[in-house]
C-alpha positions as CSV (number, residue, x, y, z in Angstrom):
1,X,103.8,83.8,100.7
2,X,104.7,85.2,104.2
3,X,104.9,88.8,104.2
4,X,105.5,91.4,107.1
5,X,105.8,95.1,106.5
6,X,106.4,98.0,109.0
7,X,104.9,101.2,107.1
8,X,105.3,104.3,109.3
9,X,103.8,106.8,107.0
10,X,105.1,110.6,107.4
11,X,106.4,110.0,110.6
12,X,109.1,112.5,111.3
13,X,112.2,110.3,112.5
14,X,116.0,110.8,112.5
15,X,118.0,108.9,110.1
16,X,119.7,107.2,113.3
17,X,116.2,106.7,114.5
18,X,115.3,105.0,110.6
19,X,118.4,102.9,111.4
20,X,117.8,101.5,114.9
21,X,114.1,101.0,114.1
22,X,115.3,98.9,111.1
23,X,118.1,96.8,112.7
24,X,115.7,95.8,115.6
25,X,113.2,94.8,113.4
26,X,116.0,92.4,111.4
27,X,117.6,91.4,114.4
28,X,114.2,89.9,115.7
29,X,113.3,88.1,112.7
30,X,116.3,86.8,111.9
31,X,116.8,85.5,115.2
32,X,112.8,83.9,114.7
33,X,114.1,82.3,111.5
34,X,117.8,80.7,113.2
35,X,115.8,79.1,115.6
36,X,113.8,77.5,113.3
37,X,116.7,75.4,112.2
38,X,115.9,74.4,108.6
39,X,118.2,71.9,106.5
40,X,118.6,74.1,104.0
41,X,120.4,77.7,103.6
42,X,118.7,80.4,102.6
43,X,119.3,83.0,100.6
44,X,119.5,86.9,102.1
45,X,119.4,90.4,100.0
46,X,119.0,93.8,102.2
47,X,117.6,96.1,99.1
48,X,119.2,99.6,99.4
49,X,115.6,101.8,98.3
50,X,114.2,100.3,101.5
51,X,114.5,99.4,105.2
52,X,114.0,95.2,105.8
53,X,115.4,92.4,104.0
54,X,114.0,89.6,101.2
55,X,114.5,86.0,102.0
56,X,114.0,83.2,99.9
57,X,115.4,79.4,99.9
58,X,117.1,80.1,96.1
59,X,118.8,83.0,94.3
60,X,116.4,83.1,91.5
61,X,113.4,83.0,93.9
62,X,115.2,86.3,95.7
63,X,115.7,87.8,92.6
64,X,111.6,87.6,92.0
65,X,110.8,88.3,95.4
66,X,113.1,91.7,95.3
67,X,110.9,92.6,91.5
68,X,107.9,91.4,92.9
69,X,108.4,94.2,96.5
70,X,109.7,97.1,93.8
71,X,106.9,97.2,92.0
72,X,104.4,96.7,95.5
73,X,106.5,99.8,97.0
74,X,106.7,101.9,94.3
75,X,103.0,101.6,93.3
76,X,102.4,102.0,97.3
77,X,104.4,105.6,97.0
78,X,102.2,106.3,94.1
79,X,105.5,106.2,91.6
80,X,103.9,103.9,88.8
């Protein structure tokens, strides 16, 4: 599984600062993945309890992906 993550610890930033960082960061990958030009669609969810987005080529495949992240990111912020 491809996986790229942007962790910027305690760094003090702005939410407008949050936002920017975050929509240049999906504005580059997306634009990596369009230019790949697969056949088929994918599907796209941007989770609300975190910056980024989950890709996946099926809805049920999303669905695991976006479990699979929560449970990473909450045993990351030490919330088991």
């Amino acid at each position: 599984m491809t996986r790229f993550v942007v962790d910027l610890g305690d760094i003090a930033l702005s939410k407008e600062a949050q936002a920017a960082i975050s929509a240049d960061i999906q504005k580059v990958a997306l634009s990596h993945i369009a230019n790949l030009h697969y056949e088929k669609p994918f599907v796209m969810r941007f989770p609300r309890d975190w910056w980024g987005f989950i890709l996946r080529q099926d809805f049920e495949a999303l669905l695991h992906g976006e479990q699979a992240l929560g449970r990473g990111l909450l045993q990351t912020a030490g919330h088991m």
